[in-house]
N, C-alpha and C positions, 0 to 999 in steps of 0.2 A: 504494500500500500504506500501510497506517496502522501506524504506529509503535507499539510497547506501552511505556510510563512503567513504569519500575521502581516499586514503592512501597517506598521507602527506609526507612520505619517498619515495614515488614513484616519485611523483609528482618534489621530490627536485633532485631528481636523475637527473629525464627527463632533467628538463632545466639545469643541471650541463654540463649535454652530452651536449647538443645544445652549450650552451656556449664554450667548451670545443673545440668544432667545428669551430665554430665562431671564436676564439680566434686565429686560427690558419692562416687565412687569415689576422690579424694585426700585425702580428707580436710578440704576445705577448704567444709563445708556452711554457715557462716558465710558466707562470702564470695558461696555458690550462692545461696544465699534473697535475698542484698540484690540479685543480678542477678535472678532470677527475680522479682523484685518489678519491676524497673523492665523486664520485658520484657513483663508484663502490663502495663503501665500503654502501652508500645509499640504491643502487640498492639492493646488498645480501641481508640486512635486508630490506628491503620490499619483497623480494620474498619469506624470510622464513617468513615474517609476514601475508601475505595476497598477493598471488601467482596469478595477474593478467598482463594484458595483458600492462601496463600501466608500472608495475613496469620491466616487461624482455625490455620492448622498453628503459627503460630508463639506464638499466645494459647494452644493446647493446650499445646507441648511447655512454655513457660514458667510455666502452673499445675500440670502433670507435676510440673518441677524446681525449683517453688517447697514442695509439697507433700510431697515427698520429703525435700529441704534439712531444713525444718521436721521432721520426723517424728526423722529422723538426728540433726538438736541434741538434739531433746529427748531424745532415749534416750542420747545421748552425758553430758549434763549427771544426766540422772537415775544413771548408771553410777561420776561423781564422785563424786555425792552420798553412794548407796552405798556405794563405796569410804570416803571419805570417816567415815563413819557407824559403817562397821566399824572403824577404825584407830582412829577417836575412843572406840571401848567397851573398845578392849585397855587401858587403861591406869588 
């Protein structure tokens, strides 16, 4: 029987994305975008390393929760700003 190799970059991707997802319901979409960044950067090199099913799931879920992350700041910053903008005209 042949043995199957884990692909450990795959593998790190995966839970990046998941995290990356996760993170975005705590509030902590900063910290999501910089893993969903380094889990695409995971994901490419496992799919040129060893091109399985395991490694495209885990490039998706981490441009998912990269793209997400990303959307969440900026509507979070733009709601400062707002804020922001309005307190600054009271006065």
């Amino acid at each position: 029987m042949e043995e199957k190799k884990s692909n450990g970059f795959a593998v790190a991707s995966l839970v990046l994305g998941i995290v990356s997802i996760v993170f975005n319901f705590f509030g902590l979409s900063l910290l999501g975008l910089i893993l969903g960044i380094v889990g695409i950067v995971l994901g490419v090199v496992a799919k040129k390393k060893n091109p399985t099913g395991m490694a495209t799931a885990g490039l998706v879920l981490s441009i998912i929760g990269t793209v997400l992350c990303a959307l969440i700041f900026i509507a979070c910053a733009a709601c400062v700003g707002a804020i922001g903008s309005a307190a600054g005209s009271l006065y």
